[in-house]
C-alpha positions as CSV (number, residue, x, y, z in Angstrom):
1,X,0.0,0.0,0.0
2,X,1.1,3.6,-0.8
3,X,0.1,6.5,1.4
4,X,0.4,9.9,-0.7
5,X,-0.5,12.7,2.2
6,X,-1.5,15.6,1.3
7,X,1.7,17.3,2.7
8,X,2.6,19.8,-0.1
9,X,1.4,23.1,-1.5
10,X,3.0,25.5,-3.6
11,X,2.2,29.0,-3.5
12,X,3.7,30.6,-6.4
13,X,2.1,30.9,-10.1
14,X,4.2,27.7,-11.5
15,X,2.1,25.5,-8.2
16,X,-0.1,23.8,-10.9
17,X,2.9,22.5,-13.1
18,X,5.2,21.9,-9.5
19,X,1.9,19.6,-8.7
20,X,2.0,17.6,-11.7
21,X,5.8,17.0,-11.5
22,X,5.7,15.8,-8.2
23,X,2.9,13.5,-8.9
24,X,4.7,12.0,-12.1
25,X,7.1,11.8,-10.5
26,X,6.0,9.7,-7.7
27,X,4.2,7.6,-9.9
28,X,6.8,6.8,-12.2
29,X,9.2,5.9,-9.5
30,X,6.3,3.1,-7.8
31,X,6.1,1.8,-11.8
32,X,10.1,1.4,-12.1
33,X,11.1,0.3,-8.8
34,X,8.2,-1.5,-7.0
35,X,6.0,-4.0,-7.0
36,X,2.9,-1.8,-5.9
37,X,-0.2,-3.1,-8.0
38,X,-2.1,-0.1,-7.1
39,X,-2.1,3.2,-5.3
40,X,-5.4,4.3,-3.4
41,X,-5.5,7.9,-2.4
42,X,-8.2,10.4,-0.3
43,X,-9.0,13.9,-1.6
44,X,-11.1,16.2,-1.4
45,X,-10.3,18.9,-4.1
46,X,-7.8,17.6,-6.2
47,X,-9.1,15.0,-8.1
48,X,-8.8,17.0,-11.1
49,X,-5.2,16.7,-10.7
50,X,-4.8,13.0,-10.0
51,X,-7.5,12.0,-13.0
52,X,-4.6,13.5,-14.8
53,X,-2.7,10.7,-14.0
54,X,-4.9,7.8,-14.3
55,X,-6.6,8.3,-10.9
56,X,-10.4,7.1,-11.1
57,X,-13.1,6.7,-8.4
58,X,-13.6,2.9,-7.9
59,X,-16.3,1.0,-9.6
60,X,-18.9,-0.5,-7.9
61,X,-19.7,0.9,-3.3
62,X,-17.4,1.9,-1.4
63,X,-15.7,-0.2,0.9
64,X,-14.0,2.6,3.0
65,X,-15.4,3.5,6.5
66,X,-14.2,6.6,7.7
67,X,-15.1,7.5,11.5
68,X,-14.2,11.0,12.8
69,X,-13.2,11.6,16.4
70,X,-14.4,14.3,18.8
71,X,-11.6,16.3,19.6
């Protein structure tokens, strides 16, 4: 499994083209040197971005369970 957080932002006017780098990069780098079959990711506003990159919502219900926690 793969876990891609949602740990970077770019603030300048190039943040669209920095976004797609880093996420071909990271892709191309599992597809070289792993042996990951697939990569699951969460988002809530970029899935324009990762549909870019042969991202897609998965077919049939959802099998993930999300519980929040009173804090």
């Amino acid at each position: 499994m793969v876990l891609m957080p949602p740990s970077f932002t770019f603030s300048n006017e190039d943040s669209e083209s920095e976004s797609e780098s880093l996420v071909q990069g990271i892709v191309d780098d599992l597809q070289e040197t792993s042996t990951v079959k697939r990569i699951m990711l969460a988002t809530s506003d970029a899935d324009g971005l990762y549909a870019k990159f042969g991202f897609s919502e998965p077919e049939g219900p959802s099998r993930y369970m999300i519980r929040p926690m009173s804090r």
